[in-house]
BADOBA-575721 format. One record per residue: x, y, z of N, C-alpha, C in turn. Coordinates in steps of 0.05 Angstrom, whole numbers, plus 5000, padded with zeros to 4 digits. Last residue first. Example, Ala and Ser with C-alpha at 12.3 -4.5 7.8 and 13.67 -1.06 7.14 Angstrom:
<rs>
525749555142527349795143525850015157;526448865156524649105156526449345156;
</rs>
This chain:
<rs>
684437133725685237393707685737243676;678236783750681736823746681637093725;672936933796674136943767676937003764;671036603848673236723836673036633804;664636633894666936453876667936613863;661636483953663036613940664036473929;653736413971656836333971658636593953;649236263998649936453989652636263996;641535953994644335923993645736143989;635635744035637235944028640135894020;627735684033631935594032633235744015;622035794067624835874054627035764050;614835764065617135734069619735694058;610235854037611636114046614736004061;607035504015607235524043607935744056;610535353962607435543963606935593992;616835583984614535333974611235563975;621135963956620035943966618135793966;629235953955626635783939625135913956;635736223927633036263944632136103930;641736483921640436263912637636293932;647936923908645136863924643136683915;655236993895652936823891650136823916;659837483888657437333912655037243899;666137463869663037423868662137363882;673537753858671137483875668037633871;675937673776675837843817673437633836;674537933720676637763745674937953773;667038023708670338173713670938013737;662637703666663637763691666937843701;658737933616661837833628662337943655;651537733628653937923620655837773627;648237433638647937533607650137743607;649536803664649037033676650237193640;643936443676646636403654647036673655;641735773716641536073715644336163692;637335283722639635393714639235683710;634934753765634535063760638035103748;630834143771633234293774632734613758;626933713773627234003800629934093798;625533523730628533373737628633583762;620833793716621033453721622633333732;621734303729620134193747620233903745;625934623708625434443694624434293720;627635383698627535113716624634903696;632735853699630735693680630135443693;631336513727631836243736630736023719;635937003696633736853695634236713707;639537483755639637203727637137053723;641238103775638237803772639137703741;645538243816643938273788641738053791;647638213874644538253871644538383846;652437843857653138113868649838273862;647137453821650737543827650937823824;641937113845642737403833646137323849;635436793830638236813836638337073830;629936433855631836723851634036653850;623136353855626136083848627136433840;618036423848618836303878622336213878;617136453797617336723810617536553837;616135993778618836053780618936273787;611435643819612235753796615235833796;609735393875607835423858609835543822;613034773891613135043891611635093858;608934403950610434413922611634723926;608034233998606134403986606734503964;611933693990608833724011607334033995;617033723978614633503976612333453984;621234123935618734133962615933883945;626734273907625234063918622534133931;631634413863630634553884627734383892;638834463853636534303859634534463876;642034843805641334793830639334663831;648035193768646035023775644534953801;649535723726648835673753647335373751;654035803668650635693676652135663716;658736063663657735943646654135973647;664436333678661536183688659736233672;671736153666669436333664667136133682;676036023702675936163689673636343681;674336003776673635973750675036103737;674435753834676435933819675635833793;670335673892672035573871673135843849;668235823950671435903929671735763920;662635343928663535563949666835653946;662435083871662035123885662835313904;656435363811658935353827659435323857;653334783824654834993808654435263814;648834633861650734443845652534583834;645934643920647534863901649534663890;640134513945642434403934644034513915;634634523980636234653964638734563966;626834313995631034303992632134413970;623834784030624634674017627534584009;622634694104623234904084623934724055;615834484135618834444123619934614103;610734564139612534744154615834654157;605434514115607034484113609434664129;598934244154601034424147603234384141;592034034130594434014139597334254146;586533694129587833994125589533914142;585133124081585533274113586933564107;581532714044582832944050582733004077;581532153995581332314015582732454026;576732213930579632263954578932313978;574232463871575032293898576632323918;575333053848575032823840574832663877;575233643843573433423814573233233831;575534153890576133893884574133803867;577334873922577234683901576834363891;577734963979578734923972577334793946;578235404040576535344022578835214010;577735214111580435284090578035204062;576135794167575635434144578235524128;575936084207576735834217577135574195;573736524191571036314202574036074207;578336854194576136964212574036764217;582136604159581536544192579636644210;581036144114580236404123579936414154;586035934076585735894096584136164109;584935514007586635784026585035824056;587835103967586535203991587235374001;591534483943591034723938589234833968;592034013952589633943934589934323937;598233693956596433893949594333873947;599333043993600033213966597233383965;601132514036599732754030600732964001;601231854037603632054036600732324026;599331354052598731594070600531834058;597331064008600431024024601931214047;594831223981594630983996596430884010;593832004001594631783978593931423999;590432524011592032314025591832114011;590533173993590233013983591332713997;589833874037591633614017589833334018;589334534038588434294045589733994026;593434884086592134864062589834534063;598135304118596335154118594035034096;601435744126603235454115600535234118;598636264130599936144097600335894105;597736214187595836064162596536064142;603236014225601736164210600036034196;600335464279602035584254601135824238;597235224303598935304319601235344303;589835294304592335334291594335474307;584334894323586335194325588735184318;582634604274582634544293584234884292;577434744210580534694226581034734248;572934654157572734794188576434584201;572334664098573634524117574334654146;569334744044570034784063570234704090;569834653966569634493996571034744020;566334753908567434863925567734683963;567834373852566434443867567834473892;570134523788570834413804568134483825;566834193723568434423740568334363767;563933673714564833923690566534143710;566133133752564333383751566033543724;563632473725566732623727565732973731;557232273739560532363719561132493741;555831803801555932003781558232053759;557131763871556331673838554631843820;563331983900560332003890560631733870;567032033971566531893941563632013929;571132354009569332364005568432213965;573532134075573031994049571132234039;578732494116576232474115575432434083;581732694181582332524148578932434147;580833164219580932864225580332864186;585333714220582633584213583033284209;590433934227588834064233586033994225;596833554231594333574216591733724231;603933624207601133734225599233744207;606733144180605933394180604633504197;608632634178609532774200609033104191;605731964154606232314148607432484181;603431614164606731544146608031914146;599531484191601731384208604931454190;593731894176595631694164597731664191;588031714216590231764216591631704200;581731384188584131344196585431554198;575831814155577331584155580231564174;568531944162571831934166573631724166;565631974093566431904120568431884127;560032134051562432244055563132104085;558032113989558431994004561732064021;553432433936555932473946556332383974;551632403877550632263899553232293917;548232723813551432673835550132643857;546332913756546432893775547632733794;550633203713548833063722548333013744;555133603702554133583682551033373684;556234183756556033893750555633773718;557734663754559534503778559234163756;553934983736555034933716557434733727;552135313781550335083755552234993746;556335013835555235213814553735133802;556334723906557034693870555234913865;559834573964558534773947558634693914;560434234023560834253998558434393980;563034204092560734344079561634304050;564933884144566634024118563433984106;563433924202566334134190566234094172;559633554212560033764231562234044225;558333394142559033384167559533524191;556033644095556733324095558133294130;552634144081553434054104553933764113;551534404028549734224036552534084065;548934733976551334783991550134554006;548134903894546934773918548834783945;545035323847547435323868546435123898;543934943786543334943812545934993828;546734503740543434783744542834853763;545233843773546434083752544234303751;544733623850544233603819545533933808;546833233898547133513887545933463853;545432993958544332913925545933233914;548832513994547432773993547432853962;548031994054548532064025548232414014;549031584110548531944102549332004067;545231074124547931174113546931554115;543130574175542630824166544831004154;541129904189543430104177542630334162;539929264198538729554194540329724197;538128614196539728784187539229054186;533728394218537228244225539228414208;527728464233530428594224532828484235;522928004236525328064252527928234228;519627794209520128014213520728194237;522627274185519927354190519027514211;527127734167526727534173524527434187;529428454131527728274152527927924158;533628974128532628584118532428474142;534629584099533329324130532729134105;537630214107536829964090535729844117;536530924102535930654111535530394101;539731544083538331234070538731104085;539432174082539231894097537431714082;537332604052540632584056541232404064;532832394005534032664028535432474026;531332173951530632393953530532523983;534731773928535031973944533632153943;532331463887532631343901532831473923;534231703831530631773846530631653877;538331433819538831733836535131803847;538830703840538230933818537931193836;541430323871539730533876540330713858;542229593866543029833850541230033867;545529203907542329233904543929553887;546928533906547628703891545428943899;549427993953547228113947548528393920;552327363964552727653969550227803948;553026833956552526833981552727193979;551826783900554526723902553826753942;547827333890549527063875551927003897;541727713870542927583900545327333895;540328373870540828153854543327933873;534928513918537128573903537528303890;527528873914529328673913532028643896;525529263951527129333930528328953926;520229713975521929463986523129473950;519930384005518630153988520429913997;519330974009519030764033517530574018;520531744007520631463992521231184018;520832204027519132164029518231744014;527531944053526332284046522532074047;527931364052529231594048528131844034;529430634052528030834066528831114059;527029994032529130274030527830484038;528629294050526429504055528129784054;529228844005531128934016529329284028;527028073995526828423989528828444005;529027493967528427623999528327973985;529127193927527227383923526727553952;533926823931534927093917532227263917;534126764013534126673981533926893969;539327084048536727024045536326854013;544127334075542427084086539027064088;548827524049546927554042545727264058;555827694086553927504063551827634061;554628234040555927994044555827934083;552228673995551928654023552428294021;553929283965553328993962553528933998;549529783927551229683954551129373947;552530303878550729933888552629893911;549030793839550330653862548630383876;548931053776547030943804549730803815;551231223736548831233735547231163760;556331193743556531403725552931453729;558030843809557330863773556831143763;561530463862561030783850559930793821;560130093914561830153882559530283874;560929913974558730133954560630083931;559229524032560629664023559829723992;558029224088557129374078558429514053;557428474115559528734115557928864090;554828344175554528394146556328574141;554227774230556028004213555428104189;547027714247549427664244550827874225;543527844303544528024277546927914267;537727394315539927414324541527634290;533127194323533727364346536327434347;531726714293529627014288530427264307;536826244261535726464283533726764284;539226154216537425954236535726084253;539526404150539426564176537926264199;544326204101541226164111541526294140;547326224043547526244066545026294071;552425993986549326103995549926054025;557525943935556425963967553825993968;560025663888559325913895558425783923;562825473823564725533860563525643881;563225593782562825803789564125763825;562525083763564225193754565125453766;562724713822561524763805563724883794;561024463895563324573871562124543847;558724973949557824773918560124833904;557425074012558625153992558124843969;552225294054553525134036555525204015;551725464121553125634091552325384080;547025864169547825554157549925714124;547426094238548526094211550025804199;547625874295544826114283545326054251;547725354345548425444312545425704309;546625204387546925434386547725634364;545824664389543224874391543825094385;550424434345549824544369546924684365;550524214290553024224303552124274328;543924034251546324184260549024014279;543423544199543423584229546023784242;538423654147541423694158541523684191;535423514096535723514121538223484131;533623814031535623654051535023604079;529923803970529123724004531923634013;532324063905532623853939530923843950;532824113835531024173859531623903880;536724233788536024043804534924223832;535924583718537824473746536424293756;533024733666534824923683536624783714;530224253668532224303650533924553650;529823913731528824133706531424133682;528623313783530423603754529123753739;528323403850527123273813528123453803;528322933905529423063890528523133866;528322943983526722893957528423053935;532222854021529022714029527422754001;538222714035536922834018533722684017;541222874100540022704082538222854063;547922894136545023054120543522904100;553123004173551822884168548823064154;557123414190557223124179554623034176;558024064171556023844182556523634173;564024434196563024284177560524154193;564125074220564224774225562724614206;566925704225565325614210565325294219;566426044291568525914275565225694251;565026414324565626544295566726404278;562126244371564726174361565726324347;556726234358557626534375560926484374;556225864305555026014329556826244340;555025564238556725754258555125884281;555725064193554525244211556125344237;556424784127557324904152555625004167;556124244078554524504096556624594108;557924184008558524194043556824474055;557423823948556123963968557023963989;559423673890559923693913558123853927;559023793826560423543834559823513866;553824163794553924133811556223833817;551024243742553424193742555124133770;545824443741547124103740549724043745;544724923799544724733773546024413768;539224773847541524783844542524813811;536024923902536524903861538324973855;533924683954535624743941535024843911;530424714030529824703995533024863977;531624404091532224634074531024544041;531224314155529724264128529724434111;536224174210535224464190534724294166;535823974273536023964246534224164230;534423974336537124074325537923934284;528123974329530123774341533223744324;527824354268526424124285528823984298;525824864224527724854245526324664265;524524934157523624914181526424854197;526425114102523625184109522825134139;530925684077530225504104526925464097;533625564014530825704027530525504055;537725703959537625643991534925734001;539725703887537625853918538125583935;542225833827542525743859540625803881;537326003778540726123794539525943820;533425963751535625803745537325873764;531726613727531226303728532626143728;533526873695534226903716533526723733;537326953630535426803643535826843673;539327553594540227343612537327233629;539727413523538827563541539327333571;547327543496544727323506542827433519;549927803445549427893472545827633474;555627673401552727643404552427653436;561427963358559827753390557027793388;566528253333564428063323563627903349;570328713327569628523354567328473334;576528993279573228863294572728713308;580429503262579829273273577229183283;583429793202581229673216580929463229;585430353178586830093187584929983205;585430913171582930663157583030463160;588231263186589431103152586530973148;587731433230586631613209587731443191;584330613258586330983254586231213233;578530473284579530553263581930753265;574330023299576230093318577730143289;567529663302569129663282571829953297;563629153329565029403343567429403313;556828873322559928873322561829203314;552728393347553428643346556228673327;546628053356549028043343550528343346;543027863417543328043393546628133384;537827483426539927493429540927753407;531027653462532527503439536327563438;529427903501528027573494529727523480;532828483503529828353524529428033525;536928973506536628703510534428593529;538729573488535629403504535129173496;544129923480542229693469540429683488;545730573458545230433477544630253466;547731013417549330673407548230493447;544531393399545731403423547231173420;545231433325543431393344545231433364;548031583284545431603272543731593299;554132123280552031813297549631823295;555932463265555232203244554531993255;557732753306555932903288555132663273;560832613361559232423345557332503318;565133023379566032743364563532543349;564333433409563933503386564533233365;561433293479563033313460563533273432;556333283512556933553497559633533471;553332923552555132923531555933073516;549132733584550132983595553133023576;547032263564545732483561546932763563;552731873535550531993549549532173548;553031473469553331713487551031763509;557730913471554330963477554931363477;562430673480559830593446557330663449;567930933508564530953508563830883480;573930633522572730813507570230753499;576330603580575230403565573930673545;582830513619581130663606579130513584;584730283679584430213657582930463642;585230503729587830673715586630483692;581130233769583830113759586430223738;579130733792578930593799581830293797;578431123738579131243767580430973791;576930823703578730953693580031053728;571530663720573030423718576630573713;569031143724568930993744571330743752;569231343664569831383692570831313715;569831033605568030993629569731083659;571231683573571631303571569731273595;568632163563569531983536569731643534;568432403598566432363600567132163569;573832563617572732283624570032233624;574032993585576132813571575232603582;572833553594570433363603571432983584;576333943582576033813609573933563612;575234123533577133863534577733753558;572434433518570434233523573034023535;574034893501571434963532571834653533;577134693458578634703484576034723508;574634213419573134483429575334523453;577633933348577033943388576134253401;576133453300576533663320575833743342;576032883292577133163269577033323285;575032363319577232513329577032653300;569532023319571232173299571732363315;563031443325565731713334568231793319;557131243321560231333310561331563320;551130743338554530913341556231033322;548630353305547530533324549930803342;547630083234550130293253547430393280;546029473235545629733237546929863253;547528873242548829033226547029333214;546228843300544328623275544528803255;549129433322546929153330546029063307;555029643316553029573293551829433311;559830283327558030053345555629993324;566430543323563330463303562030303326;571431043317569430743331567030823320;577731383297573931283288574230953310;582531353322581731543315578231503302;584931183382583131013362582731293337;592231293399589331313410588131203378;597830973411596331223394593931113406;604530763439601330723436599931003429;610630643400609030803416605930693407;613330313358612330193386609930343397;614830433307615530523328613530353342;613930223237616330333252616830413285;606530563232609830333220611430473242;603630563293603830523262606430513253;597530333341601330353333601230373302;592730403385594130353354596430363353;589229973434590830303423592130173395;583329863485585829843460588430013460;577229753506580229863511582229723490;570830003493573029843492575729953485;563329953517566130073521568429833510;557029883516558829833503560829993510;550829923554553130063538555529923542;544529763560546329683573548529833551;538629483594539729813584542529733588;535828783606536029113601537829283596;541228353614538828403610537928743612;546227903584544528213603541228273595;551927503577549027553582548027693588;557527383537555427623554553127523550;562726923535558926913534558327183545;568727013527566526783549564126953539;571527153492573526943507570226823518;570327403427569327473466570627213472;573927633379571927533379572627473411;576428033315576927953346574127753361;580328193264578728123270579227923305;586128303254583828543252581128413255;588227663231588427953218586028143224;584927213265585127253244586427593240;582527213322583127023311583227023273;583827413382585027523360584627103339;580227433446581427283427581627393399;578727933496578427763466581027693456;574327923558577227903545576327843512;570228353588570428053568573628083556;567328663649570228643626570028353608;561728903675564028593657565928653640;558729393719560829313691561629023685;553829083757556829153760556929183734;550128783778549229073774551129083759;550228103747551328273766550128513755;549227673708548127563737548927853757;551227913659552527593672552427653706;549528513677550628363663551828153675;542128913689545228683694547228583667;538529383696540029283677541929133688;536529743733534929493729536129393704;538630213737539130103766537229843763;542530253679540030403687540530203715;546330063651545830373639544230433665;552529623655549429713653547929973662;556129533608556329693625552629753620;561929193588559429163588558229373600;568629223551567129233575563329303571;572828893516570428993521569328973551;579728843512578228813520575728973516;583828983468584628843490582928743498;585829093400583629143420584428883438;590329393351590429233385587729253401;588829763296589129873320589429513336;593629553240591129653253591129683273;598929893197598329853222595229883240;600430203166599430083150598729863183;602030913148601430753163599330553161;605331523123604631283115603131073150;602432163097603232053120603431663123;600332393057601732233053603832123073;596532753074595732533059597832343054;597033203118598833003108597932793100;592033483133594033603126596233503117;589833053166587833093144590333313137;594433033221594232793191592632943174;591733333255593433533236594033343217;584833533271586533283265589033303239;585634143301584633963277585833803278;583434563352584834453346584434253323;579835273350579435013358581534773345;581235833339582435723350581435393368;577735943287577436023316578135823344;580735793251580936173251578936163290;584035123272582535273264582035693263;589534973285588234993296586635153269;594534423296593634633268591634663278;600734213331597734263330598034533303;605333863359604234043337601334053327;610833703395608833763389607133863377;616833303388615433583374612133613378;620333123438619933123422617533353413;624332913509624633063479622432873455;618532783558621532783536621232853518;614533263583615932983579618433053563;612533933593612533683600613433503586;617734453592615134383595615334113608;622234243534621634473559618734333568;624533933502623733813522622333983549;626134043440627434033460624633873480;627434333361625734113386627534103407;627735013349629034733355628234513367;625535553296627135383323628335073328;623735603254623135753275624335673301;627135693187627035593206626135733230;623135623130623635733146624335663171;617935393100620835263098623035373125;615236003083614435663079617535473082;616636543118616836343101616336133097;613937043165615736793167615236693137;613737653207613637543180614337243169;612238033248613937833247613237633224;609538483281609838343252612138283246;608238413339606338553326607038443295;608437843386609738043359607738173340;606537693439605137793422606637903399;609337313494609737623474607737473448;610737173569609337203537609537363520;615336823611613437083593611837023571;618236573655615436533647614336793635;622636753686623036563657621036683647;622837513707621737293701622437083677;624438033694624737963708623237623729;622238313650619938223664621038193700;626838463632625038683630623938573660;628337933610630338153642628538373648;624837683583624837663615626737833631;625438103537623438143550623437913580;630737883522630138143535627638143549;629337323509630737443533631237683548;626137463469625237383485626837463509;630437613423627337853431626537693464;633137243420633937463439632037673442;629736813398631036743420632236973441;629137093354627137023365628337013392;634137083330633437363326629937353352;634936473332636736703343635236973348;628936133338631136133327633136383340;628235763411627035883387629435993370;628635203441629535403435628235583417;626334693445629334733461629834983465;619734693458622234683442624534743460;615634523470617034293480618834433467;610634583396611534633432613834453438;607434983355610034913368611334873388;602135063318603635083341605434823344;599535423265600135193270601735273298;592435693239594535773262596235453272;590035873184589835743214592635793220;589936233146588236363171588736123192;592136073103590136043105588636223123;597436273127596236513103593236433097;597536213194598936123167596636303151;600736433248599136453240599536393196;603736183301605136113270601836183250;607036033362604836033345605336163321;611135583406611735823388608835853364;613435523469611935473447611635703425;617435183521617435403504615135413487;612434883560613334993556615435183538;606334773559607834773536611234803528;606734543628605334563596606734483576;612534993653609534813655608834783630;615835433650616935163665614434913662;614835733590613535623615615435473628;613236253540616136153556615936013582;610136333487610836353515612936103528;609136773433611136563443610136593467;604536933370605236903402607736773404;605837043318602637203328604137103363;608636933266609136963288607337053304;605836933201606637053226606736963235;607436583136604736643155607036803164;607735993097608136173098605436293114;608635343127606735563102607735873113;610735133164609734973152608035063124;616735303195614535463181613535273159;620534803224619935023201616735073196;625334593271622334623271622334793247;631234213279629934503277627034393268;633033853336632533803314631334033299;634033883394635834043373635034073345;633733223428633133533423635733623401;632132583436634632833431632833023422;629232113431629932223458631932403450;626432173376628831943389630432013410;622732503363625332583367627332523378;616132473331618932353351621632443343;610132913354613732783328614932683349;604432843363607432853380609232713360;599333203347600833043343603833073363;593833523394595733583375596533283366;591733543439590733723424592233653399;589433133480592033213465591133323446;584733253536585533123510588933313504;584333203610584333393587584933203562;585232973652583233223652583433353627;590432593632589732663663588232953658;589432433567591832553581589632633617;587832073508587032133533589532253550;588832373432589332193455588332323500;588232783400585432723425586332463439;593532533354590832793369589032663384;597932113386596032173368593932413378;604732043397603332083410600832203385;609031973364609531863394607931893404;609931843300608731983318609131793342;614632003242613731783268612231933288;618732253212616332213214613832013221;622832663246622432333235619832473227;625833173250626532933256626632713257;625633563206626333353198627933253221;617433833222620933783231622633583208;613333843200614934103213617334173225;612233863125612133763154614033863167;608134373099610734243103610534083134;602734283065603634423077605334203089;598834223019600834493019601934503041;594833793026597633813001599434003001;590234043035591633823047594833713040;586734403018589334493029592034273047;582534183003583334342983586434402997;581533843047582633703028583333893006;579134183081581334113094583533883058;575534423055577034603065578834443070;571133993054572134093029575234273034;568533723094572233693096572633763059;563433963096565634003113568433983112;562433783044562533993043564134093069;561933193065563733213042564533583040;558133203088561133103111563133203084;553433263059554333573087557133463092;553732903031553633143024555033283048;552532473076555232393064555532663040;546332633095549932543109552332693098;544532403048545032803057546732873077;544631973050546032143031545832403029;542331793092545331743088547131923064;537232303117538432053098542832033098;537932383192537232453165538532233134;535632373244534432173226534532363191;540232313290539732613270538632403248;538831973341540332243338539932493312;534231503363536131683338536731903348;536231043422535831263407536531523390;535130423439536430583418535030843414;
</rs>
């Protein structure tokens, strides 16, 4: 545990009171902003893909139109006009000095609505902005209309931002917002801090399920046991009267042996900071299974403005004794839910072992410990077959209990001289395996493979054919020690904390009276924060970070991977993994990608993203051909190949069609598509009748485009022109003719 701000509770609860003096003197004045409902679909600082929700989400029971009003009297200070984001949005400087926003609208009001449209024929663009110099608004006042521009379905977005534009929890402005609904907790997750911390026998996170056994009170389905440095995470969400939708927590608490060591509070948001949104839940696990778990610890590399009233880091250090805890999960009403559990320290003593002691006239003398619970025992052994074979026959030559388990002497009579590999399997609760090496001359199969942490990386290594104190010899840069891993079930855990790298090659080995039966050399590469580092992960792709690239230090693992078989793009670089351990990076870091010779222009070349399903998508890039690379931007995982797009996009002219005969026209419609290098904006999207230019209004979610031509069109025939261009540079094209009747 460590304190954070050791100051009294009651100088606390002075300063929190003088902070939200401002927000409660003005909590009462201000109008809510629609009369569509007053239901939220969505809560401030809820989690969103690299970023928080800055705001509240009104519901607007999937319909648009509903008007929006001036929540206080103020200005008009901005509008912008997006196919992306926000798209329409309207800002609203209020007489306090904060500033309320308006997004997703259908529309803005009339006198608004035609300032704007001029300024896109001006621009010759949807996508504008304006600044009104003085534009005056009313408490009550209408500014427009809910709609759906931008991102998702119809409803109201709304944020109250601070004089320096930082976002506020816009409820503390509606005291009389009703909701009587506590938050849903699903699960806890365990999470060990350091590369000598376990939980229930593993390096790894534990998820604990919970049981609901009473109104807002929760309690652990099975037992945590851990030992050393370990953080708290938990997944949920809230709901409040009337609607379904999932809301985010707004206060978490973490108490060991009912002392606060944790607290968190959604009141306000730093935009510099809202990228660092997965430094909030556990990373690893968020990337991995799309679960999100929300942090009871902060880490070191933590900057976000949510814990000012945390007395401590909310870590634990579980050593000898057990320790009570409990997780309190709050919405802005105060609606309260709790995990009540106790953390065991975990005994290590006691776990399963296998230990060859001799090899005589085709029989193997083995030592066991077993626990008690033990119903069954079967050997097997395997030779150059690959096939596993039961042993019939084995005698037990001595036995004695503990109160941790049962100790053997077996004798077992192999299958063949030529058996190298002994298994047992044991039924129990757990069900588990062990495995023994027969042979001093021989490498049996190990499979190798890594899970990723926020703090260290763990290899596991299956089987494992040793008892649980066999070391594991580590090799790398000037470091050359032995490491013992955590050994269960027939498979090994071994954590490597980041001191662990100090160069680019790690060597593992496991010996057998000392014979290496296992030896394997990886390529890892250390990047730390504060620091321009560049570093050559392979014969072609080089990676660069800034100071400011990282928030910690980062272990970055990189190899090639497969052909996709699903893609028919051209690929100009063999597909290639690259994973870390570590956070989520604070900004992006620079990759460059050396490319086979190009048998395309280099606009249609970039670098992309290869899904599990081989389908390719953007990762953005540009192509320098004098060195042959494509630089390119990347946060997160993946794997990537440089590729080219060299399909035109699809185009589909829905309205009007080719001589048709209108009275009037109304709106243009059209589909416009690209599934490989997208289209970057609506300056790629044209229309024009008889070459005027019609806005192109396009709605990226449904890839359709409307155009509304702002004058009357005179009887007689028209030439309709339609264009897309993909970020690629490639083209579709429509032209037609259609008739205005007399």
């Amino acid at each position: 545990m460590i304190l954070r701000n050791p100051v009294s509770k009651m100088m606390f609860l002075f300063s929190l009171l003088l902070a939200l003096m401002p927000l409660l003197l003005n909590a009462q004045s201000y109008l809510w902003p629609t009369n569509a409902s007053r239901h939220l679909s969505s809560s401030f600082c809820e989690y969103r893909p690299g970023h928080y929700h800055s705001a509240i989400d009104i519901k607007t029971w999937n319909k648009e139109g509903y008007p929006i009003y001036a929540v206080e009297d103020g200005r008009v200070v901005r509008l912008r006009v997006s196919p992306f984001g926000y798209g329409k949005v309207l800002y609203v400087r209020l007489r306090d000095g904060r500033t309320a926003v308006y997004a997703h609208l259908q529309r803005f009001n009339k006198k608004l609505e035609q300032s704007v449209r001029r300024l896109q024929l001006k621009k010759k663009r949807y996508t504008v902005q304006w600044y009104p110099k003085n534009w005056p608004v009313k408490k009550g006042e209408i500014l427009g209309y809910t709609g759906q521009t931008g991102i998702g379905v119809p409803h109201l977005h709304f944020e109250i931002r601070d004089a320096q534009e930082h976002p506020l929890q816009p409820l503390a402005f509606y005291p009389d917002y009703e909701d009587a609904v506590a938050p849903t907790l699903q699960s806890l997750l365990v999470i060990p801090l350091n590369d000598a911390a376990s939980v229930n026998q593993s390096r790894l996170p534990q998820a604990f399920g919970l049981k609901k056994i009473k109104t807002g009170v929760y309690v652990l389905n099975d037992t945590i046991r851990a030992q050393g440095i370990i953080g708290l995470a938990v997944r949920g969400y809230d709901r409040s009267n009337g609607v379904t939708n999932k809301l985010a927590f707004y206060r978490s608490a973490l108490f060991a042996d009912d002392t606060l060591l944790f607290s968190m509070r959604y009141d306000t948001l730093d935009f510099a900071l809202t990228n660092q949104v997965d430094v909030d839940v556990y990373y690893p696990r968020r990337r991995t299974t799309g679960q999100r778990f929300n942090k009871l610890f902060i880490d070191d590399f933590n900057a976000l403005p949510f814990y000012r009233e945390s007395p401590a880091d909310g870590r634990l250090q579980i050593a000898d004794r057990p320790l009570d805890f409990r997780v309190e999960v709050s919405d802005y009403r105060g609606n309260t839910s709790i995990i009540r559990g106790t953390i065991a320290p975990e005994e290590r003593a006691g776990r399963p072992a296998l230990t060859l002691l001799d090899l005589s006239d085709h029989a193997a003398y083995i030592q066991l410990r077993l626990p008690k619970d033990v119903k069954e025992m079967r050997f097997f052994t395997q030779n150059d077959s690959g096939l596993w074979r039961p042993v019939k026959y084995f005698d037990l030559l001595g036995r004695s209990s503990e109160q941790s388990g049962e100790n053997m002497l077996v004798k077992l009579k192999l299958n063949s001289s030529s058996d190298y590999l002994l298994r047992l399997d044991i039924e129990n609760a757990q069900n588990e395996s062990m495995y023994a090496l027969l042979s001093n001359n021989r490498k049996p199969p190990i499979s190798l493979d890594f899970d990723y942490t926020e703090h260290y990386l763990i290899a596991r290594l299956k089987p494992f054919f040793s008892n649980e104190n066999q070391p594991v010899h580590i090799s790398c840069g000037a470091i050359d020690t032995l490491l013992t891993p955590l050994a269960r079930n027939g498979s090994a855990e071994l954590a490597l904390g980041m001191r662990w790298f100090a160069g680019d090659s790690l060597r593992l080995r496991i010996a057998n009276d000392g014979y290496d039966y296992f030896d394997t050399t990886l390529t890892f590469f250390r990047f730390e924060p504060g620091k321009k580092m560049h570093k050559r992960l392979s014969s072609y792709v080089r990676m660069e970070t800034a100071p400011k690239t990282l928030l910690d230090t980062v272990i970055v693992y990189w190899r090639e991977e497969p052909l996709p078989d699903t893609t028919e793009a051209p690929l100009f670089s063999p597909p290639f993994r690259i994973d870390f351990a570590g956070p989520v990076f604070n900004k992006s870091a620079r990759l460059f990608v050396a490319y086979d010779t190009l048998t395309v222009p280099a606009r249609r070349v970039g670098l992309y993203v290869v899904n599990k399903k081989g389908k390719l998508s953007p990762a953005g890039g540009r192509a320098d051909t004098i060195n042959s690379v494509i630089e390119a931007g990347i946060r997160s995982p993946g794997v990537y190949v440089v590729a080219a797009d060299t399909v035109a996009p699809l185009l589909e002219l829905l309205y009007p069609r080719d001589g048709e005969h209108l009275k009037r026209l109304s709106a243009i419609k059209f589909k416009a598509l690209d599934e490989l290098s997208g289209i970057n904006s609506d300056a790629d999207l044209h229309i024009r009748i008889d070459d005027h230019f019609v806005i192109p209004e396009w709605d990226p979610e449904t890839d359709t485009v409307t155009g509304r031509p702002y004058w009357q069109l005179e009887p007689g025939m028209h030439r309709l022109r339609v264009w897309v261009d993909d970020a690629a540079g490639n083209r579709s094209q429509k032209q037609i003719r259609f008739f205005i009747k007399n």
